[in-house]
N, CA, C and O atoms as a Tinker XYZ file with bonds, in Angstrom:
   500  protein
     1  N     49.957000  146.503000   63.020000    73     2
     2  CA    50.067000  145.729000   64.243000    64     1     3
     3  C     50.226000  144.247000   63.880000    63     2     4     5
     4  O     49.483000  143.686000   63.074000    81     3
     5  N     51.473000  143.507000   64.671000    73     3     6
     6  CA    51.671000  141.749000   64.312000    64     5     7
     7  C     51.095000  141.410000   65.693000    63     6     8     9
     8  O     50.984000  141.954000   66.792000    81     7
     9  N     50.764000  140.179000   65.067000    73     7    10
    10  CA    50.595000  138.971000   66.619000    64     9    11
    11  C     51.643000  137.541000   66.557000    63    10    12    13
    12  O     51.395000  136.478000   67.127000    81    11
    13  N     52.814000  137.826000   65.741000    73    11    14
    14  CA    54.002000  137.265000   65.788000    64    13    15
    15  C     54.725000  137.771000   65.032000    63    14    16    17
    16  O     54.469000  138.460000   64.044000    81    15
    17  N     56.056000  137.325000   65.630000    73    15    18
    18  CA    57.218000  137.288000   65.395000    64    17    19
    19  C     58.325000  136.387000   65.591000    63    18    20    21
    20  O     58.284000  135.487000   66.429000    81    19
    21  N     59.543000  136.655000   64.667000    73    19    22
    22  CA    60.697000  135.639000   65.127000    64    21    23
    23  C     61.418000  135.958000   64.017000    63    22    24    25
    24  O     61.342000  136.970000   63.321000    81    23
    25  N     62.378000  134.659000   63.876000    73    23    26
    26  CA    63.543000  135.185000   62.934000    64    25    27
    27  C     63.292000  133.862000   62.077000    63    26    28    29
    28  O     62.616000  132.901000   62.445000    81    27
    29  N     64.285000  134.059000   60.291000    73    27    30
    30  CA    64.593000  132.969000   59.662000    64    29    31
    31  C     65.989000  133.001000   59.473000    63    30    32    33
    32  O     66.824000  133.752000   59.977000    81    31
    33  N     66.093000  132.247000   58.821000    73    31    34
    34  CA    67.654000  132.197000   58.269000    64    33    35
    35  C     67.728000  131.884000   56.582000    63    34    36    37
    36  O     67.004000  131.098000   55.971000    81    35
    37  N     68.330000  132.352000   56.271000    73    35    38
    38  CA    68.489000  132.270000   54.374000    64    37    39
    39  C     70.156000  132.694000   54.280000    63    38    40    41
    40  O     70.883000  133.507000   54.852000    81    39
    41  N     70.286000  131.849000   53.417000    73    39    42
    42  CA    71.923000  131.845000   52.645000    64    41    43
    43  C     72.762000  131.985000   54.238000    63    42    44    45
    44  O     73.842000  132.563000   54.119000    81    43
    45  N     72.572000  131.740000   55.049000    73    43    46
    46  CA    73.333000  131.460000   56.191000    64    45    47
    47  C     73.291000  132.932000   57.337000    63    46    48    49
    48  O     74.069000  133.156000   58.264000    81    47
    49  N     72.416000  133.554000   56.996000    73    47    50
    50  CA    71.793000  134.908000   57.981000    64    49    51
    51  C     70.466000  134.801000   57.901000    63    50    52    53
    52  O     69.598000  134.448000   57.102000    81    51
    53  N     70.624000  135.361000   59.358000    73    51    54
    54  CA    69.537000  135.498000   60.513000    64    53    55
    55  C     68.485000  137.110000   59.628000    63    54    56    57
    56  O     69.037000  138.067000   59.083000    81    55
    57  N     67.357000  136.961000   59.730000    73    55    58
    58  CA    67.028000  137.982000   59.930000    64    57    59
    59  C     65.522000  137.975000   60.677000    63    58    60    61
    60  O     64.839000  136.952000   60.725000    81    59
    61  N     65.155000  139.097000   61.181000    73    59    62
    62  CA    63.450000  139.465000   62.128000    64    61    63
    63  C     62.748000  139.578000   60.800000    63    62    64    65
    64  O     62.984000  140.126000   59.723000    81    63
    65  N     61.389000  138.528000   61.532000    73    63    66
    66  CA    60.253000  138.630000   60.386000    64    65    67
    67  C     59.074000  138.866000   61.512000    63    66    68    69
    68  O     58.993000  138.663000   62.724000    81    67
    69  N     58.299000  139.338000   60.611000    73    67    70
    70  CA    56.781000  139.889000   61.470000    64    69    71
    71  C     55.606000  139.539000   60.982000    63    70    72    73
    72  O     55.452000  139.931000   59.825000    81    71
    73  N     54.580000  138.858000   61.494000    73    71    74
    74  CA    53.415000  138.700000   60.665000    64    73    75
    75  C     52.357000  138.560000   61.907000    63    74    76    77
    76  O     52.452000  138.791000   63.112000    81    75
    77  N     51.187000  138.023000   60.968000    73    75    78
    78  CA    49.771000  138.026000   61.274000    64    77    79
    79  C     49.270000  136.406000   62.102000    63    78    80    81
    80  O     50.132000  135.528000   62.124000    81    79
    81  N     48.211000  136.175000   62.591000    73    79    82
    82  CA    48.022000  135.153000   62.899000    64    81    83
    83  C     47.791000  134.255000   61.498000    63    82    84    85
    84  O     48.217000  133.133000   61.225000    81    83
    85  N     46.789000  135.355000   60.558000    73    83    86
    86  CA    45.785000  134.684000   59.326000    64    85    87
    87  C     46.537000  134.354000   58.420000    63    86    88    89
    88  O     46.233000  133.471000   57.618000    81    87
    89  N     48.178000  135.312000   58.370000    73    87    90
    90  CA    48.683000  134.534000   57.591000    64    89    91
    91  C     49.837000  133.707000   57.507000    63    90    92    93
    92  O     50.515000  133.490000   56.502000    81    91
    93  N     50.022000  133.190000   58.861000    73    91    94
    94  CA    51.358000  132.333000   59.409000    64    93    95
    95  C     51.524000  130.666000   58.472000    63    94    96    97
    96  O     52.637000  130.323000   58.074000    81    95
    97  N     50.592000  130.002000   58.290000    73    95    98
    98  CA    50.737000  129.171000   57.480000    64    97    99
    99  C     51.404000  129.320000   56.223000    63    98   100   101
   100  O     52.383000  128.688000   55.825000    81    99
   101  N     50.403000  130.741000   55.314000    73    99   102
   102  CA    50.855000  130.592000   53.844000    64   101   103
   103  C     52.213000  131.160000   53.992000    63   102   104   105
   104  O     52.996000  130.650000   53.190000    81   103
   105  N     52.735000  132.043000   54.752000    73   103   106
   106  CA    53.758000  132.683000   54.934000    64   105   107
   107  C     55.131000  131.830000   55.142000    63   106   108   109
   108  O     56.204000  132.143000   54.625000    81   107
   109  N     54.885000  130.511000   56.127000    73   107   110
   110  CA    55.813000  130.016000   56.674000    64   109   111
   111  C     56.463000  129.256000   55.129000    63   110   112   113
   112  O     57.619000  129.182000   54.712000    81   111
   113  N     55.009000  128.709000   54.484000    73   111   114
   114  CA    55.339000  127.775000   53.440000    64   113   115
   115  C     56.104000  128.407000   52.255000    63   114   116   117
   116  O     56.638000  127.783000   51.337000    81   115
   117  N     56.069000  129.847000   52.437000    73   115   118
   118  CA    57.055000  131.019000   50.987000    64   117   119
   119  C     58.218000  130.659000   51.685000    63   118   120   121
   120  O     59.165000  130.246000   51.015000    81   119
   121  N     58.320000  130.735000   52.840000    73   119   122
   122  CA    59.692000  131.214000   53.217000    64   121   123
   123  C     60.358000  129.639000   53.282000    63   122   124   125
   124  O     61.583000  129.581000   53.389000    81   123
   125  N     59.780000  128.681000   53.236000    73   123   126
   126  CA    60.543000  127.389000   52.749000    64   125   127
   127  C     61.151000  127.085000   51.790000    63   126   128   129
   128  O     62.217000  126.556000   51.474000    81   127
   129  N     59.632000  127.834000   51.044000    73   127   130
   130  CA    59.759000  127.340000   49.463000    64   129   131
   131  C     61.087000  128.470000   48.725000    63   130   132   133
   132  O     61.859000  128.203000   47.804000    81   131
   133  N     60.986000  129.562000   49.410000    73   131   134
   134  CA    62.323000  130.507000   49.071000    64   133   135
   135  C     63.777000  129.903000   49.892000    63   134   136   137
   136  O     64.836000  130.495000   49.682000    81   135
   137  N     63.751000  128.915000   50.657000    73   135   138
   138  CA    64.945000  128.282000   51.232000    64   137   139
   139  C     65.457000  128.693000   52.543000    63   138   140   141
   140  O     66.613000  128.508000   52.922000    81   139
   141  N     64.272000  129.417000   53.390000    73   139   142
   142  CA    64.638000  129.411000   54.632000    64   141   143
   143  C     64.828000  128.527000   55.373000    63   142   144   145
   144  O     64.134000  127.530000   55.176000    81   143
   145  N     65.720000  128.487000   56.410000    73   143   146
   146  CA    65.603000  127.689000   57.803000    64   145   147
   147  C     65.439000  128.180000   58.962000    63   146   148   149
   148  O     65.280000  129.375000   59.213000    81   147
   149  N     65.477000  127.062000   59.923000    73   147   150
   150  CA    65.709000  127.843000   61.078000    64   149   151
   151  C     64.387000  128.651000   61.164000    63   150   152   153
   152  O     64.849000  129.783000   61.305000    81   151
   153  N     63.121000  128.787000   61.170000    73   151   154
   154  CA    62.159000  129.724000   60.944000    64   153   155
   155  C     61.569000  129.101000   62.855000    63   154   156   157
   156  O     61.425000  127.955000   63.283000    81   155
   157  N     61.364000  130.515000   63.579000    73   155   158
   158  CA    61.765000  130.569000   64.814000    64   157   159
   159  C     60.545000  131.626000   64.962000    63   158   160   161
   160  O     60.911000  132.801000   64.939000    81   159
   161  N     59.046000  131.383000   65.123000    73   159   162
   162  CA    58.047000  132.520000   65.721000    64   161   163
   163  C     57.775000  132.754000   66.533000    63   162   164   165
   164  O     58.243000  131.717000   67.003000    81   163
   165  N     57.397000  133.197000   67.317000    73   163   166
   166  CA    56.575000  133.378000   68.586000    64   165   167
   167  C     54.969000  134.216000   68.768000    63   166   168   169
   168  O     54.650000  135.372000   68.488000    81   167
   169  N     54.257000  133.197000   69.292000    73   167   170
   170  CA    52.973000  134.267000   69.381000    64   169   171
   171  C     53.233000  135.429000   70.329000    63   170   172   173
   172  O     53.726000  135.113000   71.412000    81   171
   173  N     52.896000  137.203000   70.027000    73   171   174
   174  CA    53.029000  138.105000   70.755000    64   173   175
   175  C     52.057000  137.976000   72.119000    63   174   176   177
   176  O     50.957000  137.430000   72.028000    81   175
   177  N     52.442000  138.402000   73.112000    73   175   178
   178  CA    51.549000  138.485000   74.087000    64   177   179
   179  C     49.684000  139.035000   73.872000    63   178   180   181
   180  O     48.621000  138.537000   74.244000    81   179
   181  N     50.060000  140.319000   73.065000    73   179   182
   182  CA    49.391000  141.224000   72.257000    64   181   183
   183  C     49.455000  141.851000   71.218000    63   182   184   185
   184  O     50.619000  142.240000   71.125000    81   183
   185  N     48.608000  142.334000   69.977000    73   183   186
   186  CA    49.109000  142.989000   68.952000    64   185   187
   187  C     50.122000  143.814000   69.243000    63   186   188   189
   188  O     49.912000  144.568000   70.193000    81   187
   189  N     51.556000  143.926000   68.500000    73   187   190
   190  CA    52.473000  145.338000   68.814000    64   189   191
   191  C     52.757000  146.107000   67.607000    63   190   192   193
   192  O     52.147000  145.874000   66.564000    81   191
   193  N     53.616000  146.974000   67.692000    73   191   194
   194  CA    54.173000  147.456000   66.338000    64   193   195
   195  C     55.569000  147.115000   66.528000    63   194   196   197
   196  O     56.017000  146.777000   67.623000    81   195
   197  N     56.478000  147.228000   65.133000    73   195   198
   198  CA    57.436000  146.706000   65.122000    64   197   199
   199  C     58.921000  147.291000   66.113000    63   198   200   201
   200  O     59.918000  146.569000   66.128000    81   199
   201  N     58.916000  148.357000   66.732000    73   199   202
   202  CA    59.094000  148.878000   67.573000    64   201   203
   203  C     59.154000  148.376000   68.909000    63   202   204   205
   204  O     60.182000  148.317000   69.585000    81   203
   205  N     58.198000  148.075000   69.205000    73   203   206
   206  CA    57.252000  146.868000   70.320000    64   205   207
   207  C     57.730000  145.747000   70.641000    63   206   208   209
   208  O     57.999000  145.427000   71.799000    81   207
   209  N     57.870000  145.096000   69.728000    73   207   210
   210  CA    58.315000  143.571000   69.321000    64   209   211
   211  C     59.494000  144.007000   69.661000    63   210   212   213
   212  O     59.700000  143.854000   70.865000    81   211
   213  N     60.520000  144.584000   68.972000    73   211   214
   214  CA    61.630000  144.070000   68.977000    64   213   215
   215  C     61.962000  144.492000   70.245000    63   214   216   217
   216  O     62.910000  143.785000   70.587000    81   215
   217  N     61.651000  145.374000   71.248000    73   215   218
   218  CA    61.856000  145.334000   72.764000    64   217   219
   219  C     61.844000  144.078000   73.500000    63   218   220   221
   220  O     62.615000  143.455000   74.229000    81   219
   221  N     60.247000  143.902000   72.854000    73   219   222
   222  CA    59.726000  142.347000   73.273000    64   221   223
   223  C     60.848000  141.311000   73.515000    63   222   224   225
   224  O     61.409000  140.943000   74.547000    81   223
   225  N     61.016000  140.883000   71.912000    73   223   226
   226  CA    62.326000  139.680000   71.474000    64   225   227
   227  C     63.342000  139.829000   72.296000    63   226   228   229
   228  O     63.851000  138.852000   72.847000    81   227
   229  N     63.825000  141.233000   72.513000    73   227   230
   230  CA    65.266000  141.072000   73.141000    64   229   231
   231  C     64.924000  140.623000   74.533000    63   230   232   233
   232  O     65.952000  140.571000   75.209000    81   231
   233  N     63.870000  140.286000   75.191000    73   231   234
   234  CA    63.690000  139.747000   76.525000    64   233   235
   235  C     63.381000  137.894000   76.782000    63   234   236   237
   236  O     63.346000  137.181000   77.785000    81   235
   237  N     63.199000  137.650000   75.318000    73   235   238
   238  CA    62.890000  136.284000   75.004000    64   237   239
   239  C     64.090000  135.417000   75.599000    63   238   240   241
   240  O     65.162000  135.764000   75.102000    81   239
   241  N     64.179000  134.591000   76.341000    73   239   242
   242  CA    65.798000  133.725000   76.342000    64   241   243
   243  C     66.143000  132.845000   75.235000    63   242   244   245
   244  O     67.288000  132.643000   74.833000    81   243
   245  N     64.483000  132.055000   74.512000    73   243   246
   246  CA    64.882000  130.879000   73.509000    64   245   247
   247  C     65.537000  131.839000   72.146000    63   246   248   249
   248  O     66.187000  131.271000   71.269000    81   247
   249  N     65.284000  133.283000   72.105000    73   247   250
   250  CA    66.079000  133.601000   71.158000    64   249   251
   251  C     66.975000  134.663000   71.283000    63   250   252   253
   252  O     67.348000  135.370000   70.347000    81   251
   253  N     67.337000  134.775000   72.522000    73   251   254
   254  CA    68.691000  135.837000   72.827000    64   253   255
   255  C     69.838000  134.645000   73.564000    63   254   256   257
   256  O     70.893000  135.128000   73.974000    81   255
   257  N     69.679000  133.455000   73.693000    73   255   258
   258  CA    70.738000  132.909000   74.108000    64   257   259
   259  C     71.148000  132.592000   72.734000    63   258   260   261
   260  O     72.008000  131.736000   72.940000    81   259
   261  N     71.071000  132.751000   71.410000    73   259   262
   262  CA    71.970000  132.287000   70.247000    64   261   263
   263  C     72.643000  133.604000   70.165000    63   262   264   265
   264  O     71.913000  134.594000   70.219000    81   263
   265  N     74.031000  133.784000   70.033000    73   263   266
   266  CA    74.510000  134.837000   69.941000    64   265   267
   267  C     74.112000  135.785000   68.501000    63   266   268   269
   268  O     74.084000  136.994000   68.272000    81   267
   269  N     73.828000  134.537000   67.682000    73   267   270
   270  CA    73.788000  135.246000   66.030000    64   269   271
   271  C     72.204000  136.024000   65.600000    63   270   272   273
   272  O     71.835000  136.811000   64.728000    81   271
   273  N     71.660000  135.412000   66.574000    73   271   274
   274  CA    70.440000  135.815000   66.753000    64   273   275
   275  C     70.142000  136.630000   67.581000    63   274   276   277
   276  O     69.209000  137.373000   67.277000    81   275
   277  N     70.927000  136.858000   69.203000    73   275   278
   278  CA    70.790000  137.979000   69.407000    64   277   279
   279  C     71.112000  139.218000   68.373000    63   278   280   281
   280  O     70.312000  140.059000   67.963000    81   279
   281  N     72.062000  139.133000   68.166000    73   279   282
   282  CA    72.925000  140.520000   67.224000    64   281   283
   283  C     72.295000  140.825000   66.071000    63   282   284   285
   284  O     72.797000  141.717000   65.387000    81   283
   285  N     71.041000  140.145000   65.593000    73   283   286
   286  CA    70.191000  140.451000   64.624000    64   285   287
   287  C     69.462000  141.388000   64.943000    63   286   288   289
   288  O     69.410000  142.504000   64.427000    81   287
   289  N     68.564000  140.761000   66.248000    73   287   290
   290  CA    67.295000  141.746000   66.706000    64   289   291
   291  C     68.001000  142.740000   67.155000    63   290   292   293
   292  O     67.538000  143.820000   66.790000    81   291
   293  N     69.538000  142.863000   68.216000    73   291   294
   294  CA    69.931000  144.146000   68.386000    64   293   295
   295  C     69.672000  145.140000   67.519000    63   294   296   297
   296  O     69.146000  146.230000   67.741000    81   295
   297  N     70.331000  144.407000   65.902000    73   295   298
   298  CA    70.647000  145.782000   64.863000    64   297   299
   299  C     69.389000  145.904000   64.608000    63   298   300   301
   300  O     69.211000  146.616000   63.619000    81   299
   301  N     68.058000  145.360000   65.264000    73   299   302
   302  CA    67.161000  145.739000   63.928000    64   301   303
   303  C     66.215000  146.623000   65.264000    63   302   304   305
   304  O     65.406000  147.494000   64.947000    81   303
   305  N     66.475000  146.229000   66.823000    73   303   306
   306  CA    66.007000  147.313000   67.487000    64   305   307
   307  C     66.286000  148.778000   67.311000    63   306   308   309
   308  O     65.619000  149.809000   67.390000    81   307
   309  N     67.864000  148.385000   66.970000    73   307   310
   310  CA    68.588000  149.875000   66.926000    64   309   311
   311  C     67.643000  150.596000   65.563000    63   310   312   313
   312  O     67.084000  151.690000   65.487000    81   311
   313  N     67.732000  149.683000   64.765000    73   311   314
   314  CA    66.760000  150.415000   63.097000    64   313   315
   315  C     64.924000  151.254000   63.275000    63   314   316   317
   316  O     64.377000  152.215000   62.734000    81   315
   317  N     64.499000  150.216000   64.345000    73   315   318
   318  CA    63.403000  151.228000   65.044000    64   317   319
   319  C     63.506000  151.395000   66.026000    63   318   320   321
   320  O     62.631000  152.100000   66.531000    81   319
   321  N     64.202000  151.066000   66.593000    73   319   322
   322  CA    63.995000  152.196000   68.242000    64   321   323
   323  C     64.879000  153.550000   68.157000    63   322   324   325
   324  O     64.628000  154.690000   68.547000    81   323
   325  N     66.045000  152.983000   67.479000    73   323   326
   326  CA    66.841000  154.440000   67.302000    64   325   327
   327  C     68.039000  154.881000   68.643000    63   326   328   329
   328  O     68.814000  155.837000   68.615000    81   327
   329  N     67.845000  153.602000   70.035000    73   327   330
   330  CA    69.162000  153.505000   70.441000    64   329   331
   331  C     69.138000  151.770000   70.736000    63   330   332   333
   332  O     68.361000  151.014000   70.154000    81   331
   333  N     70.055000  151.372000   71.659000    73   331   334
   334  CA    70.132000  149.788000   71.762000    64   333   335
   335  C     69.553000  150.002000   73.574000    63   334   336   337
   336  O     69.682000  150.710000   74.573000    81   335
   337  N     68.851000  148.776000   73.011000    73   335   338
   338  CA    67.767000  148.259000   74.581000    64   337   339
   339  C     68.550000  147.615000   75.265000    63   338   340   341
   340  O     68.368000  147.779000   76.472000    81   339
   341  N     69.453000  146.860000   74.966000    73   339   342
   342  CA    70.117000  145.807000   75.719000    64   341   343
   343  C     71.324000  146.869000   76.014000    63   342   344   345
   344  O     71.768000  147.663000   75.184000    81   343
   345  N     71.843000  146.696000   77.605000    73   343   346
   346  CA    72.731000  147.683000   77.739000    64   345   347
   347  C     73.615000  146.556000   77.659000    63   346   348   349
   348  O     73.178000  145.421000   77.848000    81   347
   349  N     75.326000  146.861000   77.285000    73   347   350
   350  CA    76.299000  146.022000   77.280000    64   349   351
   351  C     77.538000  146.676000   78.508000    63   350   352   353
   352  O     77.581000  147.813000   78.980000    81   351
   353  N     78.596000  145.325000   78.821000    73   351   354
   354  CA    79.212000  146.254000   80.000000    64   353   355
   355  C     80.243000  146.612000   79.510000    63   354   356   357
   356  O     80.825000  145.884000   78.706000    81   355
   357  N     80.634000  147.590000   79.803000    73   355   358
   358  CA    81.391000  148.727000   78.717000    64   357   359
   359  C     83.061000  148.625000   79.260000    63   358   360   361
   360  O     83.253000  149.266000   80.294000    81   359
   361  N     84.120000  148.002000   78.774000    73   359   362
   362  CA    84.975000  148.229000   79.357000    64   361   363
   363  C     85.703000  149.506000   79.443000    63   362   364   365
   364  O     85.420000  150.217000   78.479000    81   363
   365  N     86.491000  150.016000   80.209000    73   363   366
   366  CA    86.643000  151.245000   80.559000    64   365   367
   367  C     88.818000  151.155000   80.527000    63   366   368   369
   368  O     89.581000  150.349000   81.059000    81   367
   369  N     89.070000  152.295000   79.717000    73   367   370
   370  CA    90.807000  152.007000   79.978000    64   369   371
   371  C     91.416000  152.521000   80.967000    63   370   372   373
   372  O     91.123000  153.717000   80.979000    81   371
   373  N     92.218000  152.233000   81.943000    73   371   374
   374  CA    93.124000  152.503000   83.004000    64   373   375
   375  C     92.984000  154.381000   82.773000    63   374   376   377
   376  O     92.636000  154.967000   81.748000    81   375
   377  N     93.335000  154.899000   83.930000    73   375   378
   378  CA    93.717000  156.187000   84.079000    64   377   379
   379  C     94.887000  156.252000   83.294000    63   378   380   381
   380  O     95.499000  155.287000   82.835000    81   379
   381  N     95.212000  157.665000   83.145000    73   379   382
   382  CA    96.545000  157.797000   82.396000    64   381   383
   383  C     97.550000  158.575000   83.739000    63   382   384   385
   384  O     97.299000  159.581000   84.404000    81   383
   385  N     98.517000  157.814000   83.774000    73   383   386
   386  CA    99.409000  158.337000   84.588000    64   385   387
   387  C    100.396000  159.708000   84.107000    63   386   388   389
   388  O    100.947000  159.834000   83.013000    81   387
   389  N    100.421000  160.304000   84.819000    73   387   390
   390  CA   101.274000  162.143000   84.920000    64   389   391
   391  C    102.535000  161.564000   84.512000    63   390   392   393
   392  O    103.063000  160.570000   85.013000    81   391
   393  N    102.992000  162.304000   83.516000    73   391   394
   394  CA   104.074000  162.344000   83.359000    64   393   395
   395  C    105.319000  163.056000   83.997000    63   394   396   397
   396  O    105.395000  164.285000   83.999000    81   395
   397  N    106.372000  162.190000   84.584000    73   395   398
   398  CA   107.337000  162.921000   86.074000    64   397   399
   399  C    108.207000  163.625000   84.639000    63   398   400   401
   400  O    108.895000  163.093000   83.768000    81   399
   401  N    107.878000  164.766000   84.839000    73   399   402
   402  CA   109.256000  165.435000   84.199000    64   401   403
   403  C    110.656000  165.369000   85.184000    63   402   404   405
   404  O    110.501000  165.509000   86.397000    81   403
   405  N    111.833000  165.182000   84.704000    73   403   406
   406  CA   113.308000  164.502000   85.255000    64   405   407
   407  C    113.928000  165.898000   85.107000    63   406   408   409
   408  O    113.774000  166.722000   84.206000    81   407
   409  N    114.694000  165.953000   86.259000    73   407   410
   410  CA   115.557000  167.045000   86.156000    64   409   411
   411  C    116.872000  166.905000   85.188000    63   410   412   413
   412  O    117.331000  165.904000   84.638000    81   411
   413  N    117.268000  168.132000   85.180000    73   411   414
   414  CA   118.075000  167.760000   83.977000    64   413   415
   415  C    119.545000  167.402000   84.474000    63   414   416   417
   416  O    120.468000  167.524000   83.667000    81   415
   417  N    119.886000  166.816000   86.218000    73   415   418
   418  CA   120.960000  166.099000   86.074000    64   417   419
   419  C    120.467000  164.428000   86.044000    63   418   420   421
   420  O    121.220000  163.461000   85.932000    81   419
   421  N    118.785000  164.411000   86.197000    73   419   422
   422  CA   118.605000  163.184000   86.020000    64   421   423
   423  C    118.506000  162.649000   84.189000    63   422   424   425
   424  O    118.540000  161.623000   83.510000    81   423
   425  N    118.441000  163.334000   84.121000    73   423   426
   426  CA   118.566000  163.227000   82.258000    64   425   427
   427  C    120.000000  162.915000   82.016000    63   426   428   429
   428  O    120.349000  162.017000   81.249000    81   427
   429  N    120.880000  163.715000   82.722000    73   427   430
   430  CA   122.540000  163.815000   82.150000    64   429   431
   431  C    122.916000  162.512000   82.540000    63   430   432   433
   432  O    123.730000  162.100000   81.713000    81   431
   433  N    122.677000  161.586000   83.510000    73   431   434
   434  CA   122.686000  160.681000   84.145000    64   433   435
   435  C    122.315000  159.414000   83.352000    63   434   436   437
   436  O    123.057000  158.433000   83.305000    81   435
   437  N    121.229000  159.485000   82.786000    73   435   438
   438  CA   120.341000  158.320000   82.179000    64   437   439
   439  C    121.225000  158.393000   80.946000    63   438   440   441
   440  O    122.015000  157.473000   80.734000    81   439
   441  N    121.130000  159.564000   80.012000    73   439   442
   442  CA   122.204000  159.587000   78.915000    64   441   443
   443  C    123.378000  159.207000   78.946000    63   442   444   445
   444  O    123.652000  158.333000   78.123000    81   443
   445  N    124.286000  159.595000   79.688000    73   443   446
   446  CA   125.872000  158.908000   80.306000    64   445   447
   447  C    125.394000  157.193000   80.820000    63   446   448   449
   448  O    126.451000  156.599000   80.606000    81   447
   449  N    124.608000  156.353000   81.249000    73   447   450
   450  CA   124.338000  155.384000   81.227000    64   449   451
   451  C    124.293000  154.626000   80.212000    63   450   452   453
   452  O    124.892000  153.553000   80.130000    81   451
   453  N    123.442000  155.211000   79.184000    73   451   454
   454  CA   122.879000  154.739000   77.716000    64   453   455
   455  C    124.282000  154.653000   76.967000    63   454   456   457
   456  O    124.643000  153.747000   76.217000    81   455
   457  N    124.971000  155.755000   77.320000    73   455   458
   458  CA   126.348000  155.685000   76.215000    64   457   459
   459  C    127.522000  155.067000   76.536000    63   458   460   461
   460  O    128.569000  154.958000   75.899000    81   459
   461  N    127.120000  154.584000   77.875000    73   459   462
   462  CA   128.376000  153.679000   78.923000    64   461   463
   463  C    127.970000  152.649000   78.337000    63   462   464   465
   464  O    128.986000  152.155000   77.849000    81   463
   465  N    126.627000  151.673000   77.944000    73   463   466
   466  CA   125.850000  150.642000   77.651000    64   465   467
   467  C    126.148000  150.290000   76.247000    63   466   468   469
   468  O    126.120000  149.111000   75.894000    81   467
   469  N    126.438000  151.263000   75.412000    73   467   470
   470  CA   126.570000  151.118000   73.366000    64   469   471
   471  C    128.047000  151.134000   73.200000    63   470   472   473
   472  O    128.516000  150.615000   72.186000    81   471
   473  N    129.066000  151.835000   74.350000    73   471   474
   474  CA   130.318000  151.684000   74.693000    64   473   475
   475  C    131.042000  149.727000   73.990000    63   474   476   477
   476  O    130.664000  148.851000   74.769000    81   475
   477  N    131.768000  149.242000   72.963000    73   475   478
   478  CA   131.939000  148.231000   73.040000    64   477   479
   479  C    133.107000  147.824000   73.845000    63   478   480   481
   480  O    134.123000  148.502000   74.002000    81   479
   481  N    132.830000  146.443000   74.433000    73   479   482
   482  CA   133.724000  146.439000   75.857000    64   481   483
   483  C    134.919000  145.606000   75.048000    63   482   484   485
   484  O    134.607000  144.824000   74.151000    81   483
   485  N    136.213000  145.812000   75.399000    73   483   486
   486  CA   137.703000  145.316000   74.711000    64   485   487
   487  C    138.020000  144.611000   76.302000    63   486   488   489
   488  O    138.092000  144.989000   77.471000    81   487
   489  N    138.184000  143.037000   75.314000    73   487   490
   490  CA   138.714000  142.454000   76.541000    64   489   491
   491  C    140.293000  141.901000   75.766000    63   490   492   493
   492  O    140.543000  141.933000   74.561000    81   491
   493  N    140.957000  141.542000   76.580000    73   491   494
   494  CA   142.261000  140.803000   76.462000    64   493   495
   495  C    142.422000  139.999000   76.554000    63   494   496   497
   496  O    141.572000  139.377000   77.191000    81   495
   497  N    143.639000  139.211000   76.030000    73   495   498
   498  CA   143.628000  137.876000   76.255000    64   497   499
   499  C    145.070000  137.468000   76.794000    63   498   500
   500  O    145.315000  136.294000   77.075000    81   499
């Protein structure tokens, strides 16, 4: 069980970190001293499991309005929850229209057009 969470950033990615109250200090100061930025916690409402949290986070606004940061906690809800919490709006493609089968003097028609059209025209002078 954590009583925070949030994200860091290293070599230019985001990732979810989880910890304790007791050890948020020594913790914050590794992840400096290893070259994080951006180090972004939040106290939990209540102890959760990591499961928990990341439901939690995705309801947060200060860290779902960064897009790069949303799409972190997405993939890492999907890693424990096992589907995605955040529903997205799904675009959908046009119906498919029936195909008019052509009779076959409308075929003879379209063809005699096509070959009237590749016909090269001789003009005079």
């Amino acid at each position: 069980m954590f009583t925070m969470a949030g994200v860091t950033k290293q070599n230019g990615a985001f990732k979810v970190r989880f910890l304790n109250d007791g050890t948020q200090v020594a913790r914050v100061k590794i992840l400096i001293k290893e070259g994080h930025t951006e180090i972004n916690y939040l106290r939990l409402p209540k102890p959760m499991d990591k499961p928990e949290i990341l439901k939690y986070l995705l309801t947060q606004p200060e860290l779902m309005s960064n897009p790069e940061i949303a799409a972190v906690i997405e993939e890492a809800d999907v890693k424990y929850n096992g589907v995605k919490t955040v529903k997205k709006t799904r675009v959908t493609k046009a119906p498919k229209v029936a195909k008019v089968e052509k009779t076959p003097e409308a075929t003879m028609a379209s063809l005699k057009e096509k070959a009237a059209a590749k016909e090269p025209k001789v003009t005079t002078a």
